[in-house]
Residue frames relative to the residue before (quaternion, step in Angstrom):
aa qw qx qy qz dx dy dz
X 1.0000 0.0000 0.0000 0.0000 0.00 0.00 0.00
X 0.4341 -0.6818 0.4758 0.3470 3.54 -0.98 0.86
X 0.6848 -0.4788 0.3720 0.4043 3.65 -1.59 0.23
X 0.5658 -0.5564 0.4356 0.4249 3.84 -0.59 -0.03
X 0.4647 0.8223 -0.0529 0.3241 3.27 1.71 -0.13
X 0.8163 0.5175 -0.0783 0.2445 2.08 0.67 -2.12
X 0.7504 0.3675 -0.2126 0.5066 3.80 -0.82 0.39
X 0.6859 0.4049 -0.2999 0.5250 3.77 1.34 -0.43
X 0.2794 -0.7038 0.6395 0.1331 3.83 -1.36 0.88
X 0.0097 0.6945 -0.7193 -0.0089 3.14 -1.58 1.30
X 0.3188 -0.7278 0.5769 0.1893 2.46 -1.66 0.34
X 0.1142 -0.8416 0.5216 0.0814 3.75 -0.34 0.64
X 0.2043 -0.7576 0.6083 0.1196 3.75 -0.64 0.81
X 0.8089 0.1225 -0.3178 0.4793 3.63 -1.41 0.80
X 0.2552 0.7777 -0.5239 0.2356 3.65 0.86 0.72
X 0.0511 -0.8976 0.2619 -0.3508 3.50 0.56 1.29
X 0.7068 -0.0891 0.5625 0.4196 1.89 -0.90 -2.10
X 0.8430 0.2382 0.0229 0.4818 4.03 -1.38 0.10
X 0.8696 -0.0890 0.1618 0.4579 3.42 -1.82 -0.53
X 0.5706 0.6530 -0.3207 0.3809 3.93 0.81 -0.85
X 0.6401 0.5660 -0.1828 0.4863 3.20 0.76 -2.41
X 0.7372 0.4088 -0.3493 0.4091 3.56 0.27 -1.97
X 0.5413 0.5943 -0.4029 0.4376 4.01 0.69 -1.07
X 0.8057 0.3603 -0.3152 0.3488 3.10 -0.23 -1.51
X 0.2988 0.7441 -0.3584 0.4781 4.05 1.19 -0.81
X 0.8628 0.1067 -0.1278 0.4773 3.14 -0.38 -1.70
X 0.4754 0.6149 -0.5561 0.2944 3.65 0.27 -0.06
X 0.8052 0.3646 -0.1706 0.4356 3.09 0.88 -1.83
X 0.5949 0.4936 -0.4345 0.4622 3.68 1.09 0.43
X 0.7147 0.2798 -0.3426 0.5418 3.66 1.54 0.48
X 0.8252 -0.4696 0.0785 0.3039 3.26 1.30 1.59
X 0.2906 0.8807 -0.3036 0.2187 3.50 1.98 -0.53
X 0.3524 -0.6196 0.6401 0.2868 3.74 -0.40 0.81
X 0.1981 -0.7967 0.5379 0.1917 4.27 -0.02 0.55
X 0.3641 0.5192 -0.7499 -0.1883 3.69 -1.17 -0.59
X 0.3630 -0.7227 0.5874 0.0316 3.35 -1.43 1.09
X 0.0493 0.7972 -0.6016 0.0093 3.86 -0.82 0.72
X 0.0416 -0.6756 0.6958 -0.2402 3.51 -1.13 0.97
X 0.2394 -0.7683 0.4872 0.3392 3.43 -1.66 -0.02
X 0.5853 0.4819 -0.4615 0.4607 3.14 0.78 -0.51
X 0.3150 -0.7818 0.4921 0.2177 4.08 -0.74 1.16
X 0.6313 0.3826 -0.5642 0.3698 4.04 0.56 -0.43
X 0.7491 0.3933 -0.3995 0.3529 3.59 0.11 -0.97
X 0.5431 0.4401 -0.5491 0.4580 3.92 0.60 -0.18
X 0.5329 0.6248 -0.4630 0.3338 4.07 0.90 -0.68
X 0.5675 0.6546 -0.2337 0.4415 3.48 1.29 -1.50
X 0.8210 0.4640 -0.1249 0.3084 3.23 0.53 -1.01
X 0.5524 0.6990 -0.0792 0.4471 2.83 1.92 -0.44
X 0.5735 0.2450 -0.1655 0.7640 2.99 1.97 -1.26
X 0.3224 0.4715 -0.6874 0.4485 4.01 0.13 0.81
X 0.8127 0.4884 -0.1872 0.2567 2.90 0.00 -1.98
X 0.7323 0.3556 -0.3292 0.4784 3.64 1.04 -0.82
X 0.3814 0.6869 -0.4701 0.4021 3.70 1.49 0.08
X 0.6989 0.5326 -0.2270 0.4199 3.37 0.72 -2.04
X 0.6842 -0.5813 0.2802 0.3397 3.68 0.77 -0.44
X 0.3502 0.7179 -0.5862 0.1353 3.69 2.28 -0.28
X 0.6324 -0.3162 0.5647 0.4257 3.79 -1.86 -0.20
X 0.8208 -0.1180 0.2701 0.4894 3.65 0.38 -1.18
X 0.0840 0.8991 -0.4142 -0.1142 3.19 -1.27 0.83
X 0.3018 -0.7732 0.5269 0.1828 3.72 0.04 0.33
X 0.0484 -0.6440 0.7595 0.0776 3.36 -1.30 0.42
X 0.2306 -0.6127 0.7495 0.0978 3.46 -1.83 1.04
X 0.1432 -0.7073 0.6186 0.3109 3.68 -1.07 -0.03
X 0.0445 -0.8862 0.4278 -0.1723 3.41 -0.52 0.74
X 0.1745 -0.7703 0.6090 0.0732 3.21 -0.67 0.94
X 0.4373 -0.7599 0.3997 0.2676 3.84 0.17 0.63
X 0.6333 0.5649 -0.3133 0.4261 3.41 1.03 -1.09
X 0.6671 0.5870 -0.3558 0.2895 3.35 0.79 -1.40
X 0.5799 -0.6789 0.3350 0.3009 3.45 -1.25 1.21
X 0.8046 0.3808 -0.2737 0.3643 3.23 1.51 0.25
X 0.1052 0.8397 -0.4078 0.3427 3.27 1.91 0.38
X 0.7727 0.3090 -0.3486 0.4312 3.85 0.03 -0.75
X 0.6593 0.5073 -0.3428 0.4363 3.53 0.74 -0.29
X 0.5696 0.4298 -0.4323 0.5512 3.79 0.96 -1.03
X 0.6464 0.5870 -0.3366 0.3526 3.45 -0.13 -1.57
X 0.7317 0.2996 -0.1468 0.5944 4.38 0.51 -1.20
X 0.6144 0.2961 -0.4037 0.6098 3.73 0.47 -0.02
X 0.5973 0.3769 -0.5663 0.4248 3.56 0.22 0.62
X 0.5344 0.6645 -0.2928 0.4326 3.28 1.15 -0.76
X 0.6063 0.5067 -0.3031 0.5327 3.34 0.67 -1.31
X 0.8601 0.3445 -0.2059 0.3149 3.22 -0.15 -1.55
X 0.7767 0.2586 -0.3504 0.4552 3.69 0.81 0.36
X 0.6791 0.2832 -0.3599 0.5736 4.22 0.47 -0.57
X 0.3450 -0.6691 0.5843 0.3032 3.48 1.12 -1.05
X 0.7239 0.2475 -0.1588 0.6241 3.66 0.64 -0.52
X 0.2862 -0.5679 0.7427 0.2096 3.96 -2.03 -0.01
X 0.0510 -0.6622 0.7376 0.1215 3.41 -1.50 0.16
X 0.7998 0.0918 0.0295 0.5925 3.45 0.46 -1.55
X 0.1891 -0.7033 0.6852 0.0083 3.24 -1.55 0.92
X 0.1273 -0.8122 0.5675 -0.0457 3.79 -0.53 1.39
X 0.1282 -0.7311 0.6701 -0.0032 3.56 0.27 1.07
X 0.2151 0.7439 -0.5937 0.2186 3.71 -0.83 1.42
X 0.6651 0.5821 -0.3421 0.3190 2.95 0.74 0.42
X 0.0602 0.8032 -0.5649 0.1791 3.95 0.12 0.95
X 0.1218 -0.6897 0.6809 0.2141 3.17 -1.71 -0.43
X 0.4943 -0.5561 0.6188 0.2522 3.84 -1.35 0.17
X 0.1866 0.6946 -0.6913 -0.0694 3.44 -1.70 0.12
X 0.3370 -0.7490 0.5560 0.1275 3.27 -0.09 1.12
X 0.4089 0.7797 -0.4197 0.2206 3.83 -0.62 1.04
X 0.3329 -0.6744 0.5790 0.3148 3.81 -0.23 0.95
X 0.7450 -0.4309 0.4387 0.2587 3.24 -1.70 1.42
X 0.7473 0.4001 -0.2871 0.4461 3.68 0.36 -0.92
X 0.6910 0.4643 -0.1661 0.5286 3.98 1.20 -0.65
X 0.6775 0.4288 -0.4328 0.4121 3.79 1.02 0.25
X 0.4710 -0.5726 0.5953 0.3096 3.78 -0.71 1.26
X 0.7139 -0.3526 0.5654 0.2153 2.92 -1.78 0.21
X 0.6051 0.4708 -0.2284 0.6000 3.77 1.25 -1.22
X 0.7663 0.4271 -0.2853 0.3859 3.84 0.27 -0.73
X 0.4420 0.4923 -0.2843 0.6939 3.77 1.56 -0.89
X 0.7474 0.4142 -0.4327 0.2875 4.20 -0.54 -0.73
X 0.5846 0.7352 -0.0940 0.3299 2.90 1.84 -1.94
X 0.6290 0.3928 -0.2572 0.6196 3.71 1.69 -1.50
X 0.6890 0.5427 -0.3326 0.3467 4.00 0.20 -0.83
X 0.7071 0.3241 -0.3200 0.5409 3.60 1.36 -0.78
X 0.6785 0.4288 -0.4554 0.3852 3.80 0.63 -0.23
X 0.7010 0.3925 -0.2084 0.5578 4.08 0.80 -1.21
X 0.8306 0.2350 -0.1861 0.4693 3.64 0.56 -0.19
X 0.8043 0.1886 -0.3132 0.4684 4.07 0.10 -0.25
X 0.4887 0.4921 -0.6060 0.3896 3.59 0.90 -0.30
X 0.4048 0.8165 -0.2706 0.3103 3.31 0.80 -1.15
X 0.7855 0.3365 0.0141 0.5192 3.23 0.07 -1.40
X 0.7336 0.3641 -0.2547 0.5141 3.54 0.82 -1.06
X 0.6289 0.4403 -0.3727 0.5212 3.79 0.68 -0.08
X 0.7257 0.3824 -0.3136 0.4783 3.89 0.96 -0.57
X 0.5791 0.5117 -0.3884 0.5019 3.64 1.36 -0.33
X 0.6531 0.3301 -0.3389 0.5913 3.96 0.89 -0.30
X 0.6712 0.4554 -0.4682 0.3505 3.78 0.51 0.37
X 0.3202 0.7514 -0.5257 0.2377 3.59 1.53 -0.70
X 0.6010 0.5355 -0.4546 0.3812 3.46 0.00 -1.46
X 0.8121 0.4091 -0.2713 0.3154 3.51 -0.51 -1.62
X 0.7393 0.4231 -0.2598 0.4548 3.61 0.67 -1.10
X 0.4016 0.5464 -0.4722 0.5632 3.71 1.41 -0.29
X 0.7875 0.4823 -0.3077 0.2294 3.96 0.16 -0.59
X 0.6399 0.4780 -0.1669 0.5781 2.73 1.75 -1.19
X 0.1375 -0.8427 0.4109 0.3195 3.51 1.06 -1.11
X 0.0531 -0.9145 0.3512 -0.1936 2.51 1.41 2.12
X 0.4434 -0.6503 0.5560 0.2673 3.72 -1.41 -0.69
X 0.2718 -0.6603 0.6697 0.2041 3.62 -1.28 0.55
X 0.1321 -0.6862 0.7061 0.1144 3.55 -1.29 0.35
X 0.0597 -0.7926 0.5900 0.1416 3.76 -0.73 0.27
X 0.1228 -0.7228 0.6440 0.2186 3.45 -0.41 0.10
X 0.0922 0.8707 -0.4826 0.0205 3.27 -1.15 1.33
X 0.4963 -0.7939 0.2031 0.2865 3.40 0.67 -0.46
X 0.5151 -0.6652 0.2828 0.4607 3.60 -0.62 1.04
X 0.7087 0.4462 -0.4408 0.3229 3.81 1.08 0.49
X 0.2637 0.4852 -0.6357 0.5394 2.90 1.63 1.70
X 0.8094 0.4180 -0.2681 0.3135 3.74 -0.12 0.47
X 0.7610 0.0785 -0.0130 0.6438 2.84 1.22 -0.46
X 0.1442 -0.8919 0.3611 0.2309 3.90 -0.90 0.92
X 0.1421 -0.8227 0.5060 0.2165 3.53 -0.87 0.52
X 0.6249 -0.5618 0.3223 0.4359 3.85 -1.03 -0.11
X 0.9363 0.1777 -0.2292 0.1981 2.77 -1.29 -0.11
X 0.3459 0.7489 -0.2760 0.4932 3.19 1.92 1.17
X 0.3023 0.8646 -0.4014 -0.0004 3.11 1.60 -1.19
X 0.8053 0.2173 -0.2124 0.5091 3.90 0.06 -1.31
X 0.6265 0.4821 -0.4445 0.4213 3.58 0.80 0.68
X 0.6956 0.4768 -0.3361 0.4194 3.25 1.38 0.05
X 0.4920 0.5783 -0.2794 0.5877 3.10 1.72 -0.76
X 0.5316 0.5765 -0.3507 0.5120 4.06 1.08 -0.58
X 0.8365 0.2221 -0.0920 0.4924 3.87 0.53 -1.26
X 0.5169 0.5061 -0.4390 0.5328 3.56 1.30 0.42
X 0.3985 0.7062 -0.3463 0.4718 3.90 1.45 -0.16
X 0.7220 0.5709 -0.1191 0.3724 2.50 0.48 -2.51
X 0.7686 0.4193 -0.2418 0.4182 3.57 0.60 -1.06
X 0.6200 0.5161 -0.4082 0.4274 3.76 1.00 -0.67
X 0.7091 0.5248 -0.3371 0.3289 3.10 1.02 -1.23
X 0.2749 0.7534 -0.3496 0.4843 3.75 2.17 -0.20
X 0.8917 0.2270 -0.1152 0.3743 3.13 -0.01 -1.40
X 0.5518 0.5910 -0.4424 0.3881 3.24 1.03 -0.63
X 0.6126 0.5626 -0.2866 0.4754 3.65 0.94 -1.71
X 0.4407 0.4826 -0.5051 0.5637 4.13 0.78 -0.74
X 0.8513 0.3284 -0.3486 0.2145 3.49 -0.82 -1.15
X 0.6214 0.5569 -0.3064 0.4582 3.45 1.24 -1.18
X 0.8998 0.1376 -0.1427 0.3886 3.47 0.16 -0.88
X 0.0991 0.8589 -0.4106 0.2897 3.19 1.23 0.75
X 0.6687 0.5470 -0.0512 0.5010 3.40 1.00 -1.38
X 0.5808 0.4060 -0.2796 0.6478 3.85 1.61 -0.78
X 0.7195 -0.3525 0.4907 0.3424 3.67 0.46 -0.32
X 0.7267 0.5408 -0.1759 0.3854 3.82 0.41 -1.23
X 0.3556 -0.6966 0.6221 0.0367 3.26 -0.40 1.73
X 0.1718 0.7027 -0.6904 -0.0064 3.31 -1.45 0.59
X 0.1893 -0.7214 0.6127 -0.2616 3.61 -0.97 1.79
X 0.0760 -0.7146 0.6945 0.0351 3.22 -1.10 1.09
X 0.1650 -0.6598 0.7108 0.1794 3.71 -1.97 0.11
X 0.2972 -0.7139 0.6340 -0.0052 2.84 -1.22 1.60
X 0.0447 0.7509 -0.6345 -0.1773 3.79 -0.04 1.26
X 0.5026 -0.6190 0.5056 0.3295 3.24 -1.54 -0.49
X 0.7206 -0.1995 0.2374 0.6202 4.03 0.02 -0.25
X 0.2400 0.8107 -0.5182 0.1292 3.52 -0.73 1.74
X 0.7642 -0.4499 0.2675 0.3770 3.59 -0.82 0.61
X 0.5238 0.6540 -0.4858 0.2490 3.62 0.61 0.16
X 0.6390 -0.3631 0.5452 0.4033 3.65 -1.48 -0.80
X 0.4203 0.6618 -0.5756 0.2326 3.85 0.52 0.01
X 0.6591 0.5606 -0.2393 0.4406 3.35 0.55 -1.29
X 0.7577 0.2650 -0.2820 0.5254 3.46 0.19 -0.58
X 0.6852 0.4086 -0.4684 0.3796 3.32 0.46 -0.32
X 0.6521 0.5057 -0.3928 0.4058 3.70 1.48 0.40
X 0.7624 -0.2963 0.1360 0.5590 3.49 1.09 0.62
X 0.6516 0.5607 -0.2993 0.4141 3.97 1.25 -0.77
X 0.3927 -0.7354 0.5443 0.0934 3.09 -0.56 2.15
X 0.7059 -0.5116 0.2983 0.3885 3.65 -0.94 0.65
X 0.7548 0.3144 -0.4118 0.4024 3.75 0.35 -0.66
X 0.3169 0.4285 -0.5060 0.6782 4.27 1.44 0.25
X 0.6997 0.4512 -0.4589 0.3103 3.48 -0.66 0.16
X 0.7090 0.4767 -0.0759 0.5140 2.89 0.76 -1.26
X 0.6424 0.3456 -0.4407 0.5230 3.48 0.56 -0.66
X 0.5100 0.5792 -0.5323 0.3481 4.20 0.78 -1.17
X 0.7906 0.5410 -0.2653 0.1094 3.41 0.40 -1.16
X 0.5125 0.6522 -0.2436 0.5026 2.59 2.14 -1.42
X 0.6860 0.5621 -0.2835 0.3648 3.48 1.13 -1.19
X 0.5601 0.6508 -0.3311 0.3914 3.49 1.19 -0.54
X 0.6610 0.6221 -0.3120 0.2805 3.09 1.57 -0.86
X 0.5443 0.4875 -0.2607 0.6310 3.71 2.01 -0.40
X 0.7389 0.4986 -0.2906 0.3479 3.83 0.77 -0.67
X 0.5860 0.5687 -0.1387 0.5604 3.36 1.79 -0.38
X 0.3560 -0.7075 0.5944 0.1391 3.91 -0.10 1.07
X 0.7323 0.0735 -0.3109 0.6014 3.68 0.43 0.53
X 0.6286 -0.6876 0.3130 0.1848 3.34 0.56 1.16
X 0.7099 0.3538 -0.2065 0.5730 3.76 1.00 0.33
X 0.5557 -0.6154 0.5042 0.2414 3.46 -1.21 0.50
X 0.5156 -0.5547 0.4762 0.4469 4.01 -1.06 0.18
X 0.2430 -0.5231 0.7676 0.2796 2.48 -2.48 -0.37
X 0.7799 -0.4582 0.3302 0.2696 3.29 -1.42 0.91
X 0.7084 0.4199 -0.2548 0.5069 3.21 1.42 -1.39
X 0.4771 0.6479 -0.4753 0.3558 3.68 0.64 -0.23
X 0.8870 0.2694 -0.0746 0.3676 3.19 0.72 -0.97
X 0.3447 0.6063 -0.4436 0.5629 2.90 2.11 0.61
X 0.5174 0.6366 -0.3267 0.4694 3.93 0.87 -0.76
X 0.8163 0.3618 -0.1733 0.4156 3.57 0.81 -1.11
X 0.4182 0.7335 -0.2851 0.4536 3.22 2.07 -0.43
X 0.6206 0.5571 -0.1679 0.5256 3.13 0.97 -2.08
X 0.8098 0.4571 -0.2454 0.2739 3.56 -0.30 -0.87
X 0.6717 0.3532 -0.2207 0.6127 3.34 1.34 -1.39
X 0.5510 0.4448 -0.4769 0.5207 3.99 1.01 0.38
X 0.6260 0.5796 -0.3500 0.3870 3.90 0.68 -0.93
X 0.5724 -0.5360 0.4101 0.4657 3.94 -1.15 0.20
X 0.6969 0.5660 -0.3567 0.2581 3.49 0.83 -0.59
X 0.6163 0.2492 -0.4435 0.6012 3.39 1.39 0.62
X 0.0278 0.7660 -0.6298 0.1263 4.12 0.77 1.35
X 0.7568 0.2075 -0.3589 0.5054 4.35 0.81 0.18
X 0.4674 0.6258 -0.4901 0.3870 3.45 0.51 0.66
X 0.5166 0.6101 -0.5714 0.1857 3.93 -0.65 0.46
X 0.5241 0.5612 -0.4470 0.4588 3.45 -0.98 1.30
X 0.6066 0.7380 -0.1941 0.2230 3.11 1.11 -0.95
X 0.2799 0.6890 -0.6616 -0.0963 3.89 -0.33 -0.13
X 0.3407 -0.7300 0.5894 -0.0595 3.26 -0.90 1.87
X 0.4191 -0.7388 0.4952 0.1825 3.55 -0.81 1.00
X 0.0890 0.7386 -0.6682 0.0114 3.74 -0.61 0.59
X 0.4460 0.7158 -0.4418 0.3059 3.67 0.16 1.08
X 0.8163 -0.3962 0.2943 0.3001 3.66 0.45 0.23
X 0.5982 -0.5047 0.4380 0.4422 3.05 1.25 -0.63
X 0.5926 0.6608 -0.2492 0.3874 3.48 1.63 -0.60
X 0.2084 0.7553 -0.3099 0.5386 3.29 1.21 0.76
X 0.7356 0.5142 -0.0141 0.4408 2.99 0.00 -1.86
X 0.5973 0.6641 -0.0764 0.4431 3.63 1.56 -1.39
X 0.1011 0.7225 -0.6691 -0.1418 3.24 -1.52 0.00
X 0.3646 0.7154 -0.5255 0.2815 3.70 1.23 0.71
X 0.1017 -0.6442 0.7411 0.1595 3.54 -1.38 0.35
């Protein structure tokens, strides 16, 4: 049996590293024509030969800084130039900045809104075309602090509370073309975000240990967990589902611990 994949091109952004990597993985183990973007280029390279290991049809890598004023164009003219067509769009790429409201510069607040929220937008507003053809889907990955708020997060929650309107809004608008759009809201997972937001390894560790009380099933994610939920709300078998920002987090939702 072919992959659920198979024959359809995505594209997946921050495919790296974290929730991306684990996504992009399972795509190409259900056959996924790949093109893959990220910035840092050896380890997106790595991922590439995972991905053509796991079984994708093809895979491309873009390097890519999202912000840049030309990023949506390099990033879709790869597209063009190799499936030639889009089905699924996997916005994964974000960052963290851990900071009390009273300690975030103006520069650090602009810094979350233009990476987790307008690159965003500007890379899905220059895809519209393609997925209008295919009557593809968008997936966002956002976060249970699009749902719920906690301290000293502030312009990262206000970043993934965006993330979700711009979910629903995009449900209503392109609804009518066909084109699902669906976000996942994980809760505290195993990746490199954190540290790559300033948390030095033993703050890591303790976050995690801490996750174990903040997390109704009593443990933190894995990346794949929430690749699984990626896959599905991108796959026909969720074909009446758009609007959605679905919780993949433990139970931590449900919460208001930090």
């Amino acid at each position: 049996m072919p992959g659920r994949f198979a024959g359809r091109a995505v594209l997946v952004t921050g495919a790296s590293s974290g929730i991306g990597r684990a996504a992009a993985l399972a795509l190409a183990a259900e056959e996924a024509d790949l093109v893959l973007t990220a910035r840092d280029a050896s380890r997106l390279a790595a991922v590439a030969v995972a991905c053509r290991e796991a079984g994708a049809a093809r895979t491309q890598t873009v390097e890519a800084d999202l912000t840049a004023v030309d990023a949506p164009d390099r990033v879709l003219g790869a597209v063009r130039s190799g499936p030639g067509s889009l089905h699924v769009l996997v916005n994964s790429a974000g960052i963290i900045d851990s900071s009390p409201a009273a300690e975030t510069s103006d520069a650090r607040f602009d810094r979350m809104l233009d990476i987790n929220v307008r690159s965003v937008f500007r890379l899905t507003r220059a895809a519209l075309p393609l997925l209008r053809d295919t009557r593809g889907n968008i997936v966002n990955v956002s976060s249970v602090a699009g749902l719920r708020p906690y301290p000293g997060i502030l312009a990262y929650c206000v970043s993934k509370a965006a993330l979700d309107q711009m979910t629903r809004c995009l449900a209503l608008e392109l609804g009518p073309d066909g084109v699902r759009v669906n976000a996942v809201n994980p809760g505290v997972v195993v990746t490199n975000l954190h540290r790559a937001g300033g948390m030095d390894h033993a703050a890591y560790a303790a976050f995690l240990a801490r996750g174990a009380e903040t997390h109704p099933l009593g443990r933190v994610g894995q990346p794949e967990e929430v690749a699984r939920l990626i896959l599905f709300l991108a796959s026909d078998e969720a074909s009446w589902i758009t609007g959605a920002t679905m919780s993949v987090d433990g139970g931590r939702a449900q919460t208001s611990l930090r």
